[in-house]
N, C-alpha and C positions, 0 to 999 in steps of 0.2 A: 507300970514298970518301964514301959517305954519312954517316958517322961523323965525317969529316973537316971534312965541309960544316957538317954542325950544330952542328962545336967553333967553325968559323972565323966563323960565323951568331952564337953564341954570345956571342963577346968584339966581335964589332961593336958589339949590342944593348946590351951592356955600356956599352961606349964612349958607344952612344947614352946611357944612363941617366945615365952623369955630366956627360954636356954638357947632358941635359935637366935636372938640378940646379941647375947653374953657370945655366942659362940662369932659371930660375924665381928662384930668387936674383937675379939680374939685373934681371928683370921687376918685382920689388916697386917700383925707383923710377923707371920707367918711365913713361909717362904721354903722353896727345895731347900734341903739342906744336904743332901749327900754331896761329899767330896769327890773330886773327879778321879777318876783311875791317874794312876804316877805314867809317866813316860816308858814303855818297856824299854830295857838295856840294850836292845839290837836298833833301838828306833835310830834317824842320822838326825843329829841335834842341827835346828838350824837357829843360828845366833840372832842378833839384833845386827841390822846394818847388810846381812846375805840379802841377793837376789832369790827370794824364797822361788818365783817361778821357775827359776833357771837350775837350783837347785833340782826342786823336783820334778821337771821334767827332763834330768837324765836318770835320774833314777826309776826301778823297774815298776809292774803292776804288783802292787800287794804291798810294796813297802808301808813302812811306816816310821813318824818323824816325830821331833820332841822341837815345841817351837818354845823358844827361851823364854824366859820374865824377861820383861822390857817394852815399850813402844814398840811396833813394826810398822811404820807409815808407808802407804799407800804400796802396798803388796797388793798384788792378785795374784791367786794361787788355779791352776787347773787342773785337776788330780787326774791320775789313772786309775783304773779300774783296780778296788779294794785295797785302794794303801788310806793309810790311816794317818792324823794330825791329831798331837796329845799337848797342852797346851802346861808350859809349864806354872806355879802360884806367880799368878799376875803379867803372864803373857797378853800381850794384846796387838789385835790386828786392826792399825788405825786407817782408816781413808781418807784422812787428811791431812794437810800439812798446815804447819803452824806460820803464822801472819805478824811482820811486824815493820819497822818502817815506816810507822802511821806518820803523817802531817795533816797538821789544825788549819783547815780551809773554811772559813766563818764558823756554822754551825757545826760541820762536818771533821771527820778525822779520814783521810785518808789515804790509804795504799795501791801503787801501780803496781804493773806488771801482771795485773790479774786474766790470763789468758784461759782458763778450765772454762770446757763447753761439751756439759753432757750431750744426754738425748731428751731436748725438748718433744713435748708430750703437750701440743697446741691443742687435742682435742678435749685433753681432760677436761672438768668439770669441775669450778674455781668456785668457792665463799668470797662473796662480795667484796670481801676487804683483802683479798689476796689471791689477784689476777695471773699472779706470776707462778703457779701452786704446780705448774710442769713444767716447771726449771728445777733438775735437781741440785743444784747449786748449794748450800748452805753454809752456816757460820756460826759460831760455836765459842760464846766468852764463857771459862771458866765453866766449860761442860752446857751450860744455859742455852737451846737451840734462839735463832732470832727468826722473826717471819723476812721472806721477801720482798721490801717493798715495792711497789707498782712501778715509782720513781725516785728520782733521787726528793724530791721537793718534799715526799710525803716519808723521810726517812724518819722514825724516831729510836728513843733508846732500847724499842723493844725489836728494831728491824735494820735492814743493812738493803743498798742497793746494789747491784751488780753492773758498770756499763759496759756490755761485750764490747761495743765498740771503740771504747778506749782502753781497757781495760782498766779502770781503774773502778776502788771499791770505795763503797760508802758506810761509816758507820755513824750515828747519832750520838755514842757516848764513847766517853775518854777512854782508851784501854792500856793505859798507862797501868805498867804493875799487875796486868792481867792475863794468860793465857788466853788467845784469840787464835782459833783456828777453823780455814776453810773446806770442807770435804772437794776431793777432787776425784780420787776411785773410782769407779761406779759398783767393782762388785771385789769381797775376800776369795769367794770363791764360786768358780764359775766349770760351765761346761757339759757334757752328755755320760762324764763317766759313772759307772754303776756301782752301788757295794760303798761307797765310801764312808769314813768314819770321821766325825770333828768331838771332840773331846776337850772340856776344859776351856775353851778360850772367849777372849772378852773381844767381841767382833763390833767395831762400833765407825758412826760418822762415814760411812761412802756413802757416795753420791751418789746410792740406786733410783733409777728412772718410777716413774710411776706405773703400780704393778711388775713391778718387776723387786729382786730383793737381794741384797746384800749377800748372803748367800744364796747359792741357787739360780741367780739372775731369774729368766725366764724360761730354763730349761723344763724347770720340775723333774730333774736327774732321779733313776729309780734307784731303790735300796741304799737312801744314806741313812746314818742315824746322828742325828747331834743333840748330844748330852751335854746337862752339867754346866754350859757355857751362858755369858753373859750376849746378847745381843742387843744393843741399844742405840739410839742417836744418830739413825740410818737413812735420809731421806725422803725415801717410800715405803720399800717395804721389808722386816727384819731379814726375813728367806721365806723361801717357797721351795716346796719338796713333793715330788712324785709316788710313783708305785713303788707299795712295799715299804717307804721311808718310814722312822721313826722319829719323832722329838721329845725328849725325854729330860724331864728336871732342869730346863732350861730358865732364867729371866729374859722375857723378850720384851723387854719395856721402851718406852719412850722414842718411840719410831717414829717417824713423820706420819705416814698416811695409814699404814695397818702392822700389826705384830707381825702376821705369817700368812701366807697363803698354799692351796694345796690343790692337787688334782692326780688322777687315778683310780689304781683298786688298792684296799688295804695300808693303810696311811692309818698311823697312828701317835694321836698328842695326849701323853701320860704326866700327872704332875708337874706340867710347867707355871709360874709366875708370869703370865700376858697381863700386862698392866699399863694404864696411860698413854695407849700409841692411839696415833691420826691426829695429833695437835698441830704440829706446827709447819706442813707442808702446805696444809690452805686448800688440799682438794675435798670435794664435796663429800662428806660423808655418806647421803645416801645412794648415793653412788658407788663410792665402795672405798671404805676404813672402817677403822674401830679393833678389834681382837684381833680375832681368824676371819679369813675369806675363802671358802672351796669349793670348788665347779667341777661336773663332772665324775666325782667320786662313786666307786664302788667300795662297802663296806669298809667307811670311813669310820672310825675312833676316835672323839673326844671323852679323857678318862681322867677323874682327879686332877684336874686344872682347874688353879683359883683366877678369874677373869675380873678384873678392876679394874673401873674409872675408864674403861675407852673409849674416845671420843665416835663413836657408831655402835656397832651391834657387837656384842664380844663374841659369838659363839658363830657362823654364818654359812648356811649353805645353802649357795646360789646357782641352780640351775644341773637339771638333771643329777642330781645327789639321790642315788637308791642305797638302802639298805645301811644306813647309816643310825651308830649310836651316843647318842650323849648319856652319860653315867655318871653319878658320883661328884658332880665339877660345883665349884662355889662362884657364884657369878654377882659383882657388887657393884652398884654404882654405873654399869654401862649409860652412858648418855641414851644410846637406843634400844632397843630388843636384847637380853641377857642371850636371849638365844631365838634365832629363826631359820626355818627353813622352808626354803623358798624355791617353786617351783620346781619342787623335786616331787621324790616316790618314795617308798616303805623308809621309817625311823623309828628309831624307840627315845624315848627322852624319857629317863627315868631317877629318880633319886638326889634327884640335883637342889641346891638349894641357891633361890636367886632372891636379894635383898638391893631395894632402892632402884632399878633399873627402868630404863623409860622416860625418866622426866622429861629430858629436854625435846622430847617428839611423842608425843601421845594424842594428836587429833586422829578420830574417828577411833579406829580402833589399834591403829598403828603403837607401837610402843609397847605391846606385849613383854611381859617378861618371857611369857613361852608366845614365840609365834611362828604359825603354821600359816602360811602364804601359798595358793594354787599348789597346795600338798596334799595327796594322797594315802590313806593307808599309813598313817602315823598314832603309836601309840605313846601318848603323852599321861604316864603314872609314879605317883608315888615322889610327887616332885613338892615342895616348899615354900612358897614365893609371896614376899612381905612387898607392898609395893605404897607407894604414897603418889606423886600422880601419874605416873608412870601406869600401864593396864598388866592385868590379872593373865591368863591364858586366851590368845585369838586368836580365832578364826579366821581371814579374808578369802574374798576369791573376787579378782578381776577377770580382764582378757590378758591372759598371756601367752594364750599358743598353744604348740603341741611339742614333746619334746621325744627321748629315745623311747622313752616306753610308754606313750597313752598322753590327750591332753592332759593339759596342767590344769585340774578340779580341783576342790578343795572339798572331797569325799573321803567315805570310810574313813574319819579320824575317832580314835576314841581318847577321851578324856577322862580317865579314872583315879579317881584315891586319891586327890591330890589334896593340898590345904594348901587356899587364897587367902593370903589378910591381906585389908583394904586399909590404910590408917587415914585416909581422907575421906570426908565425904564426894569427892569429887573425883577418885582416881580410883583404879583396881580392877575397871572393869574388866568384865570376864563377858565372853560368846563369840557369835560369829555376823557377820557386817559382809556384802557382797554390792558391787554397783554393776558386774554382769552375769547374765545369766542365774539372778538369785536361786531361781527353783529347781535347779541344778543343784544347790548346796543346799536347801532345806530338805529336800528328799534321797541326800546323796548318804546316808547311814553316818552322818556325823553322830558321835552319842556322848553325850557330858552325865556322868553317872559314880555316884559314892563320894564324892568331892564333902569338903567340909568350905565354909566360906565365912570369918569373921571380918566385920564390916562395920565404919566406924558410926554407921547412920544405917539401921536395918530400912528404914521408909525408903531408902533414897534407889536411884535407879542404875544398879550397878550390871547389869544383864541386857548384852545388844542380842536382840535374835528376829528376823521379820522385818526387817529393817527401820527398827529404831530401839531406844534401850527402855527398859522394863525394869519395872520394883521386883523381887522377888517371886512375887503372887504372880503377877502376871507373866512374869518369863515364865515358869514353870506349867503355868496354865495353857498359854499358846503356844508353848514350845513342845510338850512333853520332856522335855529335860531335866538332867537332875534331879529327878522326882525322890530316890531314892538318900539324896544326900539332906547336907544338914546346914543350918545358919544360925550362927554367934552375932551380938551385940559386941565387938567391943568396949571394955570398961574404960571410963571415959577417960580418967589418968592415962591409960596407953595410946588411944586413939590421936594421930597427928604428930605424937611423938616420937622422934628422930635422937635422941638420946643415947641410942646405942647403937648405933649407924655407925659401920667401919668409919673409922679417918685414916 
């Protein structure tokens, strides 16, 4: 009978894997779709071409404004406490200004007068090929962000050079006939005030600093909520939002260094589209890009957010994060961990369904689609997670310290119910990997139990525990782990294939 159960267990899970395919496939053009609330009739319209700051800062606390359809180049707005910005179809808050004047100097095409000098940001932490990655600086043909190049010598069609000291700019290809535009801004909206609302608007291209964002600067302002709005094409980072804020049915796409960042109590991100950001500013991803970034947090909210294609970790909460829950979210294609948390305390990660995630960083055990890093008291169930070579659910524990509530172990985590598929014989793995204090974390009530695990090579050794990885047999043997769950063959038409892998 038992045999029975686990065939019939079996071609369910099955069942489940090809409808979770068809469904991620599905999910790629998928997207918030509610309309943003209209402008209320008492709101003060502010046109194209107003001094929006100046506007709004004669007016009271609590108002509220209807910002037109049109461009709004390089506005910075500083709200007062609980007025409100409703953004009319096709409003938008630009940080740039538009580029032209070029002259053909041998390879080069270029434009003077270039004087914009953020906040360089010497410490960050640059990819090889782009030195310059805290200069918020950037440039913008036909919406298409370019990288910064080092110098002018190593300019090509995919980069632009900046010389401060003469100012003049460099680009590699002809922009003749084309929208070419430099951010200059650094933030739409900035400052300490509380309560405020953004509504509706398409906030794109300032020159925000690294870690810092577009909206929000580096304040982490408490109780804003922004709905509904486009934020894209932003330097560093989309906004960053405090205690109490909400983000809500937003697209936060194609950012330089990360979507969003967050810190506080009570912070919560509901169906938004976080998609494609930390490409083109050049800073280190493991460092800190990709989705979300949140530090800090008391009962933090990640809820129905589809998380794709970001270049680091889409989901991320780094450092002292208690009591925090991911629910419900679809996470595709992250370059690193779909979701990690890291060096925090109590979480729930439940229900989530993460496909493709990891690849481009998966040594040791790094790359987790779910990962639990010097975390504590995290219950990781009921979660979905298709991976190819990207890893399965992990565990680490280095030396990282001590933080608000207790060191940072990588204890009391429990792993239940979940289903891993492995579609590689070389990627999915699932356990736990430590290089300090391992005995710490073998005895520390970690427990992986009721999990189902389909696997594209049952021989092969998809289970690190004790420090090294393990076939099946012998995880379960040395570990006491998992004893209760179960493992699938992959049928071999499925196994390796990527066929219905979002695009």
């Amino acid at each position: 009978m038992d045999r029975v159960h686990r065939a019939a267990r079996g071609l369910s899970l099955l069942a489940a894997l090809l409808g979770a395919e068809l469904r991620a496939a599905e999910a790629s053009s998928a997207s918030p779709a509610n309309p943003p609330a209209p402008c209320p009739a008492s709101a003060v319209r502010l046109p194209v071409g107003a001094d929006l700051a100046a506007v709004v800062g004669r007016a009271p606390e609590g108002a509220s404004f209807c910002v037109a359809a049109g461009v709004h180049r390089m506005q910075t707005i500083t709200p007062k406490d609980r007025q409100s910005f409703y953004g009319e179809p096709g409003a938008i808050l630009n940080g740039s200004r538009q580029l032209t004047g070029f002259a053909r100097e041998g390879r080069y095409w270029v434009t003077d007068g270039q004087r914009q000098h953020g906040w360089r940001r010497l410490d960050v932490p640059c990819i090889a090929a782009r030195p310059r990655c805290g200069f918020p600086e950037a440039v913008f043909i036909d919406d298409r962000p370019l990288f910064h190049a080092a110098s002018r010598n190593t300019v090509t069609g995919d980069s632009f050079f900046l010389d401060y000291d003469s100012g003049r700019r460099y680009l590699g290809v002809n922009p003749a006939g084309r929208r070419v535009e430099a951010s200059v801004s650094a933030t739409a909206f900035v400052g300490g005030a509380r309560d405020v609302l953004i509504s509706g608007l398409v906030v794109e291209k300032y020159a925000s600093a690294a870690q810092e964002g577009a909206i929000g600067q580096n304040k982490k302002s408490e109780g804003w909520i922004i709905r509904d709005s486009v934020i894209r094409l932003n330097s560093a980072a989309g906004l960053l939002v405090g205690t109490r804020s909400q983000v809500l049915r937003n697209h936060i796409r194609d950012n330089g260094n990360m979507g969003a960042g967050c810190g506080g109590e009570d912070v919560l991100f509901e169906e938004n589209e976080i998609a494609r950001n930390g490409y083109f500013s050049g800073i280190e991803p493991l460092w800190e890009g990709g989705g979300v970034k949140c530090v800090g947090t008391t009962h933090l909210i990640f809820r129905r957010n589809r998380v794709e294609g970001n270049n680091g970790i889409g989901l991320w909460t780094d450092y002292d994060n208690i009591h925090t829950l991911y629910k419900d979210n679809l996470l595709l294609r992250n370059v690193n961990s779909g979701i990690s948390h890291e060096v925090s305390y109590n979480a729930v990660i439940r229900g989530n369904y993460l496909y493709g995630n990891g690849d481009g960083f998966h040594v040791w055990l790094w790359g987790g689609a779910i990962q639990i890093q010097n975390s504590r008291n995290v219950l990781v169930q009921g979660n979905l997670v298709i991976a190819y070579a990207g890893n399965g659910i992990s565990l680490i524990q280095q030396d990282r310290g001590v933080g608000r509530f207790g060191p940072f172990f990588t204890t009391g985590n429990k792993v239940f119910g979940n289903v891993v598929i492995s579609m590689t014989a070389n990627g999915g793995r699932s356990g736990a990997v430590a290089d300090h204090d391992p005995e710490e974390m073998w005895k520390g009530k970690n427990t992986f139990a009721g999990n189902v695990y389909h696997v594209a090579d049952p021989r092969a050794a998809y289970w690190a525990w004790g420090g090294r990885d393990r076939t099946w047999a012998d995880y379960r043997a040395s570990s006491g782990q998992d004893a209760d769950s179960t493992l699938f063959a992959l049928p071999a038409a499925r196994a390796g294939s990527r066929k219905a892998q979002a695009r």
